[in-house]
N, C-alpha and C positions, 0 to 999 in steps of 0.2 A: 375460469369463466364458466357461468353458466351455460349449459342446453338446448336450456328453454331463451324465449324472446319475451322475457319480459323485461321487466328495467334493472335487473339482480346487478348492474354493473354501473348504479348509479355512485359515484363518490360520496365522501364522507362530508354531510352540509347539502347536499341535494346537487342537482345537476348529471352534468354525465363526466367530468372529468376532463369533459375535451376542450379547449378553448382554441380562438381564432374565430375565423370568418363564419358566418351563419351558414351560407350556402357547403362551406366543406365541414362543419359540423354535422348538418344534414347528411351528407353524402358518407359520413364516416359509422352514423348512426344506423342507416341506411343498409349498408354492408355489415355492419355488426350484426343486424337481425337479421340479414340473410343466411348468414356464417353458421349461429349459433340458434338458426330453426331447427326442432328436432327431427326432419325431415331431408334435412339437408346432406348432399351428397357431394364430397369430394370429387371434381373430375380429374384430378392429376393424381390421384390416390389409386396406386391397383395392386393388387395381393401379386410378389412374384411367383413366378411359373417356375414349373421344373427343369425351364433350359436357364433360367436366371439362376438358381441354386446352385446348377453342373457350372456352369459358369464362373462363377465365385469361388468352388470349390477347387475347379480345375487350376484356377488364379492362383491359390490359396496354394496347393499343391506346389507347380511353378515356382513360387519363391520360394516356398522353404525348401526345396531341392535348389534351387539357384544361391542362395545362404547358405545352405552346406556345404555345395562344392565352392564356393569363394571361400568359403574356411570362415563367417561366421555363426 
């Protein structure tokens, strides 16, 4: 998918590919150009931190000591 908000995701023969009701082809069109403004910013998108990485690591650690004393 494109970036940009233009029509780059129209299907093949014209249209948008979406079919159904006018009003939730709107609403789906609607969102797609919101999504793929180049401005647009994920809010559930966040770069993990260095207590998320010890984290994972320490997890990481944990099993594979917990796997080798269980013998496998």
């Amino acid at each position: 998918m494109s970036t940009t908000s233009d029509n780059s995701r129209a299907a093949p023969g014209g249209g948008s590919g979406i079919e159904g009701d006018p009003e939730v082809r709107a609403e789906i069109e609607r969102r797609l150009d919101v999504i793929t403004a180049p401005d647009y910013v994920d809010p559930a998108r966040r770069d993990f931190t260095t207590v998320d990485w010890l984290a994972f690591a320490g997890f990481l650690a944990v099993c594979g000591i917990a796997f080798t004393v269980w013998g496998y």
